[in-house]
C-alpha positions in Angstrom: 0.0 0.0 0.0 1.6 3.2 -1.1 1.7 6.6 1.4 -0.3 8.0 -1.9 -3.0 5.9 -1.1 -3.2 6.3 2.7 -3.3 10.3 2.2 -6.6 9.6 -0.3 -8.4 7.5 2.0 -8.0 10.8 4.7 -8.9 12.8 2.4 -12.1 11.3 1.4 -12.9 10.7 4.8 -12.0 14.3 5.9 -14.6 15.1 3.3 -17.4 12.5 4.0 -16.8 14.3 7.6 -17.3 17.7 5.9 -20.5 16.6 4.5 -22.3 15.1 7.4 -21.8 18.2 9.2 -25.2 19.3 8.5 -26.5 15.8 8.3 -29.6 14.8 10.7 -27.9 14.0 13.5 -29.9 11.2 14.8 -28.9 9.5 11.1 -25.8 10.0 11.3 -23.3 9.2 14.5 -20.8 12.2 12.6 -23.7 14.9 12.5 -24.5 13.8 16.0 -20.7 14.2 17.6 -20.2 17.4 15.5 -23.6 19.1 17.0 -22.3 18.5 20.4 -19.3 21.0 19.5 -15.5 20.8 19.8 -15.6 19.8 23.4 -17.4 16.9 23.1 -15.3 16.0 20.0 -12.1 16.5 22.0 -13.4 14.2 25.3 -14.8 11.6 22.0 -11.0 11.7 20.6 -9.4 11.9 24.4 -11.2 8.3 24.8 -10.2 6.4 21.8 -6.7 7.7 22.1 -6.7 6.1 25.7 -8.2 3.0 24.1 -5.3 2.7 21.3 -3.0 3.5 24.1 -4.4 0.0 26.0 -4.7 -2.1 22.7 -0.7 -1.2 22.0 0.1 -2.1 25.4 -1.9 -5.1 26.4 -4.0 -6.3 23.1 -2.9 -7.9 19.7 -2.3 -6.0 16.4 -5.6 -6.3 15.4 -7.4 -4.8 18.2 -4.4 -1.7 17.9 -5.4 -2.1 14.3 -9.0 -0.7 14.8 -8.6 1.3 18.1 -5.8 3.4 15.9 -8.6 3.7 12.8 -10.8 4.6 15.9 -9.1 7.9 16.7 -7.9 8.8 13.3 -11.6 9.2 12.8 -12.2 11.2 15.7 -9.4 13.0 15.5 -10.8 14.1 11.7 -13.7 14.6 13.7 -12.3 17.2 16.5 -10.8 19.1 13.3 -13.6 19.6 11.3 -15.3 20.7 14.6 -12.9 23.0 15.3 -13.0 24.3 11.6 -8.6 22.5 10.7 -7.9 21.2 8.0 -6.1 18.3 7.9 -3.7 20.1 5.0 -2.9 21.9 8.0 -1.7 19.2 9.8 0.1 17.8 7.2 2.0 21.1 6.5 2.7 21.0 9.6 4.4 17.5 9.9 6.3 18.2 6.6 7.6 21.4 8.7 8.8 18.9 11.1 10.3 16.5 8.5 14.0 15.9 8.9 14.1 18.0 12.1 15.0 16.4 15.0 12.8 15.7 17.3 14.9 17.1 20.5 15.4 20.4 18.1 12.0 20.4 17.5 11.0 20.4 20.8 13.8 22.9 21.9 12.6 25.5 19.4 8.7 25.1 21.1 7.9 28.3 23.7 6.5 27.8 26.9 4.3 29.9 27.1 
């Protein structure tokens, strides 16, 4: 599977995403997390990052597998709540490309 292909399968879920935002939300689990707003999003993506956490830890690769697809989703989710794109995030992980990740961090203010 190329990197090619793992970006387009983002992207059309990013805008599948984009379209259910004014979806019924009682059709449509997306509509319903993204009328609850960005903080129910967040606490939504805060939960399935804990459960990937637990299935890399403690489960086998195909329970990591799906918790991982789990919060990708959400985290698509929490974006398009909070009105990111994920080009964003992308542009900003090829910022960080090649640096190193104790630069990186060094360069990052406080405050």
């Amino acid at each position: 599977m190329s990197a090619a292909l793992d970006l387009d399968v983002l992207a059309r879920l990013e805008a599948v995403i984009a379209a259910r935002r004014g979806a019924d939300p009682d059709s449509s689990h997306t509509a319903r997390m993204l009328s609850r707003g960005a903080i129910k999003c967040a606490e939504k993506f805060g939960e399935e990052a804990v459960e990937t956490v637990i299935a890399g830890a403690a489960q086998d690769d195909a329970a990591l597998t799906a918790e991982a697809a789990d919060a990708i989703y959400h985290l698509l989710v929490l974006l398009a709540a909070r009105e990111v794109p994920l080009s964003a995030v992308l542009a900003e992980l090829g910022r960080r490309e090649g640096v190193s990740g104790v630069a990186e961090k060094a360069a990052r203010s406080d405050g």
